[in-house]
C-alpha positions in Angstrom: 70.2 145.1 111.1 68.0 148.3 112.3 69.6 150.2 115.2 72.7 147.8 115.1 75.2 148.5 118.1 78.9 147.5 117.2 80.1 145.9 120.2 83.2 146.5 121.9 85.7 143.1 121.5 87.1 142.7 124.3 90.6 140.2 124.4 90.5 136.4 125.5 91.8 136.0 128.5 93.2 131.9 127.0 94.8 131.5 129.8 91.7 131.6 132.1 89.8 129.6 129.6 92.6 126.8 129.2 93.0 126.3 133.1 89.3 126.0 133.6 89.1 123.4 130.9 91.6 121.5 132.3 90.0 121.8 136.0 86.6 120.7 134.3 85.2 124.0 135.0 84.1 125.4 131.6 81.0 124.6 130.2 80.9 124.9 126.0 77.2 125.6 124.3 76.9 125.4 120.7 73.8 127.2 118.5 72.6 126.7 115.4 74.7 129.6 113.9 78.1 127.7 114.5 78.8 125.9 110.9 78.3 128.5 108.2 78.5 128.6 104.7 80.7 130.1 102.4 78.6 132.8 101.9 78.9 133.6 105.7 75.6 132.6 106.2 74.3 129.7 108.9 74.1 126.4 107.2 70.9 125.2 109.0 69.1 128.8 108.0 70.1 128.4 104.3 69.0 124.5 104.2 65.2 125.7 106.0 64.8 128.4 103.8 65.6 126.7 100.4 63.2 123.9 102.0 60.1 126.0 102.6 61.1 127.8 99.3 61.1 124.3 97.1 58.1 123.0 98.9 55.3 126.1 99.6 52.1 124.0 99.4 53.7 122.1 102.4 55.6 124.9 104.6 53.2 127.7 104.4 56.3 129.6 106.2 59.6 129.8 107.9 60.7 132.8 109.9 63.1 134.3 111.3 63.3 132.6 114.9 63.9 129.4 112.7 60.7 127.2 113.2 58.1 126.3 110.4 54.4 126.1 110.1 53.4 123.2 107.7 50.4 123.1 105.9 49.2 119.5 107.8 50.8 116.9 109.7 50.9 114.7 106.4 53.0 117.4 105.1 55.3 117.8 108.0 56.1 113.8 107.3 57.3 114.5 103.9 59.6 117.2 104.9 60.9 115.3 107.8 63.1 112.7 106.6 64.9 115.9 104.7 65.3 117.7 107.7 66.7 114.7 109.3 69.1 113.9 106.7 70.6 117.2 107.1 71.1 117.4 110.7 73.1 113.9 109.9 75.5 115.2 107.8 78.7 116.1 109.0 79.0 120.0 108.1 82.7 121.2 108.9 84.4 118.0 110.1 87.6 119.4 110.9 85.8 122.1 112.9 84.0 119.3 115.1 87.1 116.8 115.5 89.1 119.9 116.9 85.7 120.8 119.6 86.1 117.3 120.3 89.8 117.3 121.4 89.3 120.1 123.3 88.9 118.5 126.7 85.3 120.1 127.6 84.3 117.9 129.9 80.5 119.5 129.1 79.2 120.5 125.9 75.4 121.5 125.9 74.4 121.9 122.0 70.5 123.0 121.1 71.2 121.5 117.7 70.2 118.3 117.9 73.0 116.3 115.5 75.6 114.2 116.5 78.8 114.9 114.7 80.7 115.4 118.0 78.9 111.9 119.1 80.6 110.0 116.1 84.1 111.5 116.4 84.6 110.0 119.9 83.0 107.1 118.8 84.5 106.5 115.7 88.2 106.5 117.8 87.1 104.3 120.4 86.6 107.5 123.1 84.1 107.3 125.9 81.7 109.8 126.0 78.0 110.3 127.3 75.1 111.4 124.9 71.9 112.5 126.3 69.2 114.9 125.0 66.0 116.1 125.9 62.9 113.8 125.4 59.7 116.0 126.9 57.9 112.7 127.2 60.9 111.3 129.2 62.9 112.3 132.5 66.3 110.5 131.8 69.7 110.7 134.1 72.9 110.8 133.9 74.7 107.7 135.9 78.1 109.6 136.6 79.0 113.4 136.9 80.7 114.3 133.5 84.4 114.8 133.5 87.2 115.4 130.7 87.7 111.3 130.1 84.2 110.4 130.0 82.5 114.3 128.9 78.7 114.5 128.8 77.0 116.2 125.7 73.9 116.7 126.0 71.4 118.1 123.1 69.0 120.9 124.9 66.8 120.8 121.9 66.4 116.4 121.0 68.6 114.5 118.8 68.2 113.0 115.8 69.1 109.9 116.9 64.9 109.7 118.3 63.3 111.8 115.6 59.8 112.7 117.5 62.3 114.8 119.8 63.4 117.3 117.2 61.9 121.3 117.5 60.3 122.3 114.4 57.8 124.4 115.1 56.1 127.3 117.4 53.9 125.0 118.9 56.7 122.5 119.9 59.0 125.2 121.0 56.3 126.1 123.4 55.5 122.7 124.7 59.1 122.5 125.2 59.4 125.4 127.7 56.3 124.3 129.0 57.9 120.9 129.7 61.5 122.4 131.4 60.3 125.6 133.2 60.0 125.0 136.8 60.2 120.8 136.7 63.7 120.6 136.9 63.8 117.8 134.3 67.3 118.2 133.4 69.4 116.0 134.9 71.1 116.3 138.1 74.4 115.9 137.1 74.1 118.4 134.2 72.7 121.2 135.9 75.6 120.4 139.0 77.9 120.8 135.9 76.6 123.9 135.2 76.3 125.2 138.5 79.9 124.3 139.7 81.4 125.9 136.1 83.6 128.8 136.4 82.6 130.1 132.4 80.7 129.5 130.3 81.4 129.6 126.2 78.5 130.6 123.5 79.4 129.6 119.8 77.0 130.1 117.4 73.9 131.8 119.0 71.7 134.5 118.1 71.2 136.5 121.0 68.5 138.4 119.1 65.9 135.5 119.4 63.6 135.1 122.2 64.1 131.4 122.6 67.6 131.8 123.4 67.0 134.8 125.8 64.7 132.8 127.6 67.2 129.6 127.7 69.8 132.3 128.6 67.4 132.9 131.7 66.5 129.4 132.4 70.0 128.9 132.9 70.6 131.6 135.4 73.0 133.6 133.4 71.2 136.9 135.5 71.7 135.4 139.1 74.5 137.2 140.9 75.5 134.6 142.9 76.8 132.5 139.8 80.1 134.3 139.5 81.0 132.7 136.3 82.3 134.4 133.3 80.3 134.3 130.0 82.0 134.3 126.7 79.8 134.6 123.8 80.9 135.0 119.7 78.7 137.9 118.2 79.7 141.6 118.2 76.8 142.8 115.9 73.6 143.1 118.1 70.9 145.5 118.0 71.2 148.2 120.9 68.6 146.6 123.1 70.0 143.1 122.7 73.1 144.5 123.2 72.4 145.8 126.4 70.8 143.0 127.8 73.4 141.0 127.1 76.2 143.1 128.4 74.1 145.0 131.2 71.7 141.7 132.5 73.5 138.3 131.1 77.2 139.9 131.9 78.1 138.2 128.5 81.4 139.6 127.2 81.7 139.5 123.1 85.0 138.3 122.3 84.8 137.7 118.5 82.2 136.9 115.6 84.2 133.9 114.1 83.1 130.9 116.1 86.1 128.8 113.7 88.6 131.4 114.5 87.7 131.2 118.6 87.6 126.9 118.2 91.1 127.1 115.8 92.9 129.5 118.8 91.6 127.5 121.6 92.5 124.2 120.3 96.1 125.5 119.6 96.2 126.8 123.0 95.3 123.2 124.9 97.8 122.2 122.7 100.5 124.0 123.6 99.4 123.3 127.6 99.6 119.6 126.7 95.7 119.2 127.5 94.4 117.8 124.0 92.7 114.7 123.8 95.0 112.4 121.8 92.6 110.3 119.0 95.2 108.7 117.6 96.4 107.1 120.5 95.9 103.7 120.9 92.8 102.4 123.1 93.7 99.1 123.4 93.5 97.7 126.5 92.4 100.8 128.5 89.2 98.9 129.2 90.8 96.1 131.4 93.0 98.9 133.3 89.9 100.6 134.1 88.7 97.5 135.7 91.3 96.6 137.5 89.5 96.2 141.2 91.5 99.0 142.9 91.2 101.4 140.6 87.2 100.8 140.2 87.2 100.8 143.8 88.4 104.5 143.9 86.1 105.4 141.5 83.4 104.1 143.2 84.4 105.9 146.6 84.4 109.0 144.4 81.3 108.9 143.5 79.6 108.1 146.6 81.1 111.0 148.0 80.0 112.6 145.2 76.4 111.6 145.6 76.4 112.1 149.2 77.6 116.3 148.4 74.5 116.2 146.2 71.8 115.1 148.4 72.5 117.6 150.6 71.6 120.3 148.1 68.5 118.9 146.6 64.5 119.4 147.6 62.8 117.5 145.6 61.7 113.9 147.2 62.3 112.3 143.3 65.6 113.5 143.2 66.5 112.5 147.1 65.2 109.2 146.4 67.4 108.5 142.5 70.3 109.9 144.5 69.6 107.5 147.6 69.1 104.4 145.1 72.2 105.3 143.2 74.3 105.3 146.4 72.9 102.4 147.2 74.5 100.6 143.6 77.9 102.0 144.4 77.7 100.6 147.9 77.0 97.2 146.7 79.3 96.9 144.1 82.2 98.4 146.2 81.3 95.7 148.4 81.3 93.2 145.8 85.3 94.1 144.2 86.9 94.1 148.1 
Protein backbone atom coordinates (compact mmCIF):
# COMPACT_ATOMS: atom_id res chain seq x y z
CA UNK A 1 0.00 0.00 0.00
CA UNK A 2 1.54 3.59 -1.05
CA UNK A 3 2.55 5.77 1.90
CA UNK A 4 1.52 2.83 4.37
CA UNK A 5 1.70 3.97 8.13
CA UNK A 6 2.34 0.87 10.58
CA UNK A 7 0.20 1.53 13.40
CA UNK A 8 0.97 1.42 16.82
CA UNK A 9 -1.01 -1.86 18.71
CA UNK A 10 -2.01 -0.85 21.45
CA UNK A 11 -3.02 -3.90 24.35
CA UNK A 12 -6.83 -5.04 25.01
CA UNK A 13 -7.90 -3.81 27.90
CA UNK A 14 -10.39 -7.67 28.10
CA UNK A 15 -11.36 -6.82 31.06
CA UNK A 16 -13.18 -3.60 30.02
CA UNK A 17 -14.52 -5.32 27.01
CA UNK A 18 -15.84 -8.48 29.03
CA UNK A 19 -17.72 -6.26 31.73
CA UNK A 20 -19.36 -4.13 29.06
CA UNK A 21 -20.61 -7.25 27.36
CA UNK A 22 -21.99 -8.54 30.19
CA UNK A 23 -23.71 -4.99 31.19
CA UNK A 24 -25.10 -5.01 27.43
CA UNK A 25 -22.97 -2.15 26.72
CA UNK A 26 -20.78 -3.13 23.71
CA UNK A 27 -21.83 -2.89 20.39
CA UNK A 28 -19.95 -5.60 17.85
CA UNK A 29 -19.83 -4.51 13.81
CA UNK A 30 -18.68 -6.89 11.43
CA UNK A 31 -17.18 -5.95 7.61
CA UNK A 32 -16.82 -7.72 4.71
CA UNK A 33 -13.02 -8.27 5.50
CA UNK A 34 -13.80 -10.62 8.61
CA UNK A 35 -13.68 -14.40 6.96
CA UNK A 36 -10.50 -14.69 4.90
CA UNK A 37 -9.00 -17.09 2.92
CA UNK A 38 -6.08 -19.03 3.33
CA UNK A 39 -4.25 -17.00 1.30
CA UNK A 40 -4.99 -14.09 3.81
CA UNK A 41 -7.08 -12.53 1.46
CA UNK A 42 -11.10 -11.49 2.18
CA UNK A 43 -13.28 -14.23 1.04
CA UNK A 44 -16.07 -12.03 -0.46
CA UNK A 45 -13.21 -9.88 -2.55
CA UNK A 46 -11.65 -13.14 -3.92
CA UNK A 47 -15.31 -14.66 -4.90
CA UNK A 48 -16.24 -10.88 -6.85
CA UNK A 49 -13.21 -10.75 -8.50
CA UNK A 50 -13.04 -14.41 -9.94
CA UNK A 51 -16.80 -13.50 -10.83
CA UNK A 52 -16.25 -10.39 -12.99
CA UNK A 53 -13.11 -12.27 -14.16
CA UNK A 54 -15.18 -15.53 -15.48
CA UNK A 55 -17.99 -13.42 -16.71
CA UNK A 56 -16.55 -9.96 -18.61
CA UNK A 57 -19.26 -9.52 -21.24
CA UNK A 58 -21.55 -9.26 -18.08
CA UNK A 59 -19.47 -7.28 -15.33
CA UNK A 60 -17.74 -4.74 -17.33
CA UNK A 61 -15.82 -4.11 -13.79
CA UNK A 62 -15.26 -4.53 -10.18
CA UNK A 63 -13.18 -2.22 -8.12
CA UNK A 64 -11.70 -1.71 -5.36
CA UNK A 65 -14.47 -0.22 -3.04
CA UNK A 66 -16.13 -3.69 -3.80
CA UNK A 67 -19.25 -2.78 -6.06
CA UNK A 68 -19.79 -3.90 -9.85
CA UNK A 69 -20.97 -2.26 -12.97
CA UNK A 70 -22.82 -4.83 -15.16
CA UNK A 71 -23.15 -4.60 -18.66
CA UNK A 72 -27.36 -4.58 -18.35
CA UNK A 73 -29.92 -5.37 -15.89
CA UNK A 74 -30.38 -8.82 -17.83
CA UNK A 75 -26.90 -9.37 -16.97
CA UNK A 76 -27.01 -8.47 -13.37
CA UNK A 77 -29.95 -11.35 -13.11
CA UNK A 78 -27.53 -13.91 -14.27
CA UNK A 79 -24.90 -13.08 -11.87
CA UNK A 80 -27.24 -12.69 -9.02
CA UNK A 81 -28.33 -16.01 -7.90
CA UNK A 82 -24.22 -16.61 -7.74
CA UNK A 83 -23.74 -13.86 -5.61
CA UNK A 84 -26.54 -15.02 -3.48
CA UNK A 85 -25.40 -18.43 -3.11
CA UNK A 86 -22.32 -17.24 -1.73
CA UNK A 87 -23.35 -14.97 0.84
CA UNK A 88 -25.42 -18.22 1.96
CA UNK A 89 -22.71 -20.34 2.57
CA UNK A 90 -21.35 -20.68 5.86
CA UNK A 91 -17.62 -19.42 5.50
CA UNK A 92 -15.71 -20.18 8.91
CA UNK A 93 -18.38 -21.91 11.07
CA UNK A 94 -16.45 -22.24 14.09
CA UNK A 95 -15.60 -18.56 13.82
CA UNK A 96 -19.40 -17.57 13.70
CA UNK A 97 -20.73 -20.19 16.52
CA UNK A 98 -18.01 -18.62 18.85
CA UNK A 99 -19.40 -14.58 17.78
CA UNK A 100 -22.50 -16.11 18.60
CA UNK A 101 -21.77 -17.22 22.20
CA UNK A 102 -20.26 -14.26 22.90
CA UNK A 103 -23.20 -12.56 24.63
CA UNK A 104 -23.33 -9.26 22.38
CA UNK A 105 -26.47 -8.26 22.99
CA UNK A 106 -26.00 -6.04 19.48
CA UNK A 107 -24.25 -7.03 16.49
CA UNK A 108 -24.61 -4.58 13.44
CA UNK A 109 -23.06 -6.52 10.25
CA UNK A 110 -22.97 -4.62 6.58
CA UNK A 111 -22.61 -8.06 5.06
CA UNK A 112 -25.81 -9.05 4.48
CA UNK A 113 -25.63 -13.16 5.21
CA UNK A 114 -27.07 -14.87 7.98
CA UNK A 115 -24.73 -17.40 9.43
CA UNK A 116 -24.93 -15.88 12.91
CA UNK A 117 -28.96 -15.99 12.20
CA UNK A 118 -28.84 -19.84 11.75
CA UNK A 119 -26.61 -20.77 14.70
CA UNK A 120 -29.15 -19.31 17.23
CA UNK A 121 -31.71 -20.74 15.31
CA UNK A 122 -30.43 -23.97 14.67
CA UNK A 123 -30.10 -24.41 18.82
CA UNK A 124 -33.41 -23.20 19.58
CA UNK A 125 -31.90 -19.44 20.81
CA UNK A 126 -33.99 -16.32 20.52
CA UNK A 127 -32.65 -13.70 18.63
CA UNK A 128 -33.90 -10.71 16.50
CA UNK A 129 -32.99 -10.31 12.73
CA UNK A 130 -33.52 -7.14 11.00
CA UNK A 131 -31.85 -5.38 8.05
CA UNK A 132 -32.20 -2.47 6.04
CA UNK A 133 -34.97 -2.41 3.21
CA UNK A 134 -34.76 1.36 1.55
CA UNK A 135 -38.23 0.83 0.39
CA UNK A 136 -39.34 -0.06 4.03
CA UNK A 137 -39.07 1.68 7.57
CA UNK A 138 -39.36 -1.44 9.87
CA UNK A 139 -38.98 -1.58 13.96
CA UNK A 140 -37.75 -3.24 16.47
CA UNK A 141 -40.65 -4.37 19.06
CA UNK A 142 -38.21 -4.68 22.19
CA UNK A 143 -34.79 -3.03 23.07
CA UNK A 144 -32.12 -5.72 22.33
CA UNK A 145 -30.53 -7.45 25.28
CA UNK A 146 -27.97 -10.48 25.72
CA UNK A 147 -31.08 -13.26 25.91
CA UNK A 148 -32.96 -12.04 23.03
CA UNK A 149 -29.70 -9.90 20.97
CA UNK A 150 -30.70 -7.85 17.85
CA UNK A 151 -28.57 -8.26 14.62
CA UNK A 152 -29.16 -6.21 12.33
CA UNK A 153 -27.65 -6.15 8.56
CA UNK A 154 -26.72 -2.28 7.71
CA UNK A 155 -26.29 -3.25 4.11
CA UNK A 156 -29.86 -5.92 3.37
CA UNK A 157 -29.87 -9.57 3.78
CA UNK A 158 -30.14 -12.20 1.70
CA UNK A 159 -32.94 -13.46 3.05
CA UNK A 160 -34.96 -10.43 0.60
CA UNK A 161 -32.62 -10.38 -2.31
CA UNK A 162 -33.72 -6.84 -4.02
CA UNK A 163 -32.05 -5.42 -0.57
CA UNK A 164 -28.51 -6.56 -1.33
CA UNK A 165 -25.68 -3.51 -2.46
CA UNK A 166 -24.08 -4.25 -5.54
CA UNK A 167 -23.40 -1.44 -7.14
CA UNK A 168 -22.35 2.54 -7.18
CA UNK A 169 -25.63 3.43 -8.00
CA UNK A 170 -27.29 1.45 -5.08
CA UNK A 171 -24.63 2.42 -2.66
CA UNK A 172 -25.73 5.92 -3.40
CA UNK A 173 -29.43 5.40 -3.17
CA UNK A 174 -28.65 3.84 0.05
CA UNK A 175 -27.05 6.90 1.70
CA UNK A 176 -29.49 8.88 0.07
CA UNK A 177 -32.17 6.79 1.78
CA UNK A 178 -30.43 6.79 5.66
CA UNK A 179 -28.82 10.34 5.79
CA UNK A 180 -30.84 12.62 7.75
CA UNK A 181 -34.31 10.31 7.90
CA UNK A 182 -33.49 8.56 10.77
CA UNK A 183 -34.81 5.31 9.33
CA UNK A 184 -32.98 3.12 11.52
CA UNK A 185 -34.82 1.86 14.18
CA UNK A 186 -35.29 3.36 17.48
CA UNK A 187 -34.18 0.75 19.45
CA UNK A 188 -30.97 0.25 17.43
CA UNK A 189 -29.67 3.57 17.36
CA UNK A 190 -30.70 3.76 21.52
CA UNK A 191 -28.40 0.62 21.47
CA UNK A 192 -25.85 2.44 20.01
CA UNK A 193 -26.20 5.54 21.71
CA UNK A 194 -26.29 4.05 25.29
CA UNK A 195 -22.98 1.63 24.30
CA UNK A 196 -19.88 2.16 26.24
CA UNK A 197 -17.48 0.60 23.01
CA UNK A 198 -17.79 -0.24 20.20
CA UNK A 199 -15.80 -3.29 18.29
CA UNK A 200 -14.85 -3.15 14.30
CA UNK A 201 -13.95 -6.68 12.81
CA UNK A 202 -13.26 -6.83 9.45
CA UNK A 203 -13.46 -3.22 7.89
CA UNK A 204 -11.42 -1.38 5.59
CA UNK A 205 -11.11 1.88 6.88
CA UNK A 206 -9.51 2.95 3.53
CA UNK A 207 -12.96 2.99 1.77
CA UNK A 208 -15.14 5.95 1.61
CA UNK A 209 -18.34 4.01 2.28
CA UNK A 210 -17.19 3.04 5.57
CA UNK A 211 -15.75 6.50 6.54
CA UNK A 212 -18.97 7.87 5.78
CA UNK A 213 -20.91 5.01 7.90
CA UNK A 214 -18.14 5.69 10.49
CA UNK A 215 -19.63 9.40 10.38
CA UNK A 216 -23.27 8.50 10.19
CA UNK A 217 -22.77 6.75 13.29
CA UNK A 218 -21.20 9.62 15.26
CA UNK A 219 -17.94 8.06 15.88
CA UNK A 220 -16.54 12.03 15.71
CA UNK A 221 -19.08 13.47 18.29
CA UNK A 222 -17.38 14.16 21.59
CA UNK A 223 -20.07 13.75 23.59
CA UNK A 224 -20.31 9.89 22.84
CA UNK A 225 -17.51 8.91 25.22
CA UNK A 226 -17.39 5.44 24.03
CA UNK A 227 -14.26 3.60 23.25
CA UNK A 228 -13.70 2.29 19.62
CA UNK A 229 -11.78 -0.83 18.98
CA UNK A 230 -11.09 -1.57 15.46
CA UNK A 231 -8.79 -4.74 13.87
CA UNK A 232 -6.39 -3.20 11.22
CA UNK A 233 -2.84 -1.74 11.92
CA UNK A 234 -1.87 -1.26 8.16
CA UNK A 235 -3.45 2.04 6.97
CA UNK A 236 -2.22 4.60 4.73
CA UNK A 237 -0.94 7.80 6.73
CA UNK A 238 -4.09 9.89 5.99
CA UNK A 239 -6.48 7.08 6.92
CA UNK A 240 -4.52 6.53 9.64
CA UNK A 241 -4.83 9.76 11.06
CA UNK A 242 -8.31 10.12 10.60
CA UNK A 243 -8.95 7.25 12.33
CA UNK A 244 -6.78 7.72 15.29
CA UNK A 245 -6.97 11.73 15.29
CA UNK A 246 -11.07 12.24 14.22
CA UNK A 247 -12.80 8.57 14.83
CA UNK A 248 -10.56 8.04 18.25
CA UNK A 249 -10.42 4.34 16.93
CA UNK A 250 -7.68 2.46 18.75
CA UNK A 251 -5.97 -0.55 16.53
CA UNK A 252 -5.69 -3.41 18.71
CA UNK A 253 -4.71 -6.22 16.26
CA UNK A 254 -5.09 -7.24 12.39
CA UNK A 255 -6.38 -10.90 13.08
CA UNK A 256 -10.14 -10.43 13.45
CA UNK A 257 -10.03 -14.74 14.43
CA UNK A 258 -7.34 -14.16 16.87
CA UNK A 259 -9.44 -10.97 18.67
CA UNK A 260 -13.02 -13.38 18.37
CA UNK A 261 -10.70 -16.72 19.70
CA UNK A 262 -9.28 -14.37 22.89
CA UNK A 263 -12.54 -12.82 23.59
CA UNK A 264 -14.58 -15.91 23.56
CA UNK A 265 -12.05 -17.49 26.02
CA UNK A 266 -12.20 -14.63 28.14
CA UNK A 267 -16.32 -14.67 28.61
CA UNK A 268 -15.55 -17.94 29.29
CA UNK A 269 -13.53 -17.77 31.95
CA UNK A 270 -16.11 -14.87 33.47
CA UNK A 271 -18.84 -17.48 33.13
CA UNK A 272 -20.75 -15.11 30.53
CA UNK A 273 -20.97 -17.58 27.44
CA UNK A 274 -24.06 -18.47 25.98
CA UNK A 275 -24.57 -22.13 26.62
CA UNK A 276 -26.01 -23.91 23.03
CA UNK A 277 -25.92 -27.05 24.32
CA UNK A 278 -28.09 -26.48 27.06
CA UNK A 279 -31.32 -27.65 26.95
CA UNK A 280 -34.34 -25.28 25.76
CA UNK A 281 -37.01 -27.20 26.70
CA UNK A 282 -39.49 -25.73 28.48
CA UNK A 283 -37.98 -22.14 28.73
CA UNK A 284 -40.93 -20.94 26.69
CA UNK A 285 -43.75 -21.73 29.36
CA UNK A 286 -41.32 -20.13 32.16
CA UNK A 287 -41.22 -17.08 30.15
CA UNK A 288 -44.85 -16.97 30.21
CA UNK A 289 -45.51 -17.55 33.43
CA UNK A 290 -47.92 -14.28 34.25
CA UNK A 291 -45.60 -12.75 36.79
CA UNK A 292 -42.67 -12.90 35.18
CA UNK A 293 -44.33 -11.47 31.75
CA UNK A 294 -45.79 -8.90 33.92
CA UNK A 295 -42.26 -7.65 34.91
CA UNK A 296 -41.22 -7.63 31.60
CA UNK A 297 -43.87 -5.69 30.46
CA UNK A 298 -43.41 -2.99 33.27
CA UNK A 299 -39.83 -2.86 31.97
CA UNK A 300 -40.52 -1.96 28.90
CA UNK A 301 -43.10 0.65 29.45
CA UNK A 302 -40.61 2.34 31.50
CA UNK A 303 -38.48 1.78 28.88
CA UNK A 304 -40.64 3.39 26.32
CA UNK A 305 -41.65 6.18 28.42
CA UNK A 306 -37.36 7.02 28.86
CA UNK A 307 -37.61 7.13 25.03
CA UNK A 308 -40.23 9.50 24.29
CA UNK A 309 -38.74 11.88 26.15
CA UNK A 310 -35.69 12.03 23.82
CA UNK A 311 -37.34 11.92 20.50
CA UNK A 312 -38.53 14.90 17.90
CA UNK A 313 -39.93 13.42 15.34
CA UNK A 314 -43.97 13.21 15.52
CA UNK A 315 -43.67 9.47 13.64
CA UNK A 316 -41.50 8.27 16.21
CA UNK A 317 -43.61 9.96 19.26
CA UNK A 318 -46.59 8.44 17.84
CA UNK A 319 -44.92 4.34 17.25
CA UNK A 320 -43.61 4.87 20.78
CA UNK A 321 -47.09 6.14 22.12
CA UNK A 322 -48.93 3.15 20.26
CA UNK A 323 -46.45 0.69 21.58
CA UNK A 324 -47.10 1.83 25.17
CA UNK A 325 -50.36 1.59 24.55
CA UNK A 326 -49.91 -2.63 23.66
CA UNK A 327 -47.96 -3.13 26.81
CA UNK A 328 -50.67 -1.33 28.83
CA UNK A 329 -53.31 -3.53 27.59
CA UNK A 330 -51.72 -6.66 27.88
CA UNK A 331 -50.39 -5.94 31.41
CA UNK A 332 -53.84 -5.33 32.09
CA UNK A 333 -54.98 -8.43 30.55
CA UNK A 334 -52.35 -11.12 32.70
CA UNK A 335 -53.35 -9.33 36.36
Amino acid sequence: MENEKNIQINPVDWDFIVKTIKRERCVLFLGPEIFKSESGKSLQTEFFSQLAAENKDKILSYNDDGFFLFANPQAKTRMFLKIVEFFEQNYDEEMVQKIAEIPFHTIVSINPDVNIKKVFERNGKPLTFEFFDINSKKDIAEAPNKDKPLLYNLFGSVSKEETLILTHDEMFEYFRAIMGNNILPLELRSALESAMDYVFLGFQFDKWYVQLILSLLKLHDEKYHFIRYASQPKLNAETASLCINHFKIEFIDNESKLFVNSLHQKCAEAGILRNFNAATKGTETIMGLKNERGQELLLKIERQYKLLALMKYEDEIDDIKKRIAEYETELKEIN
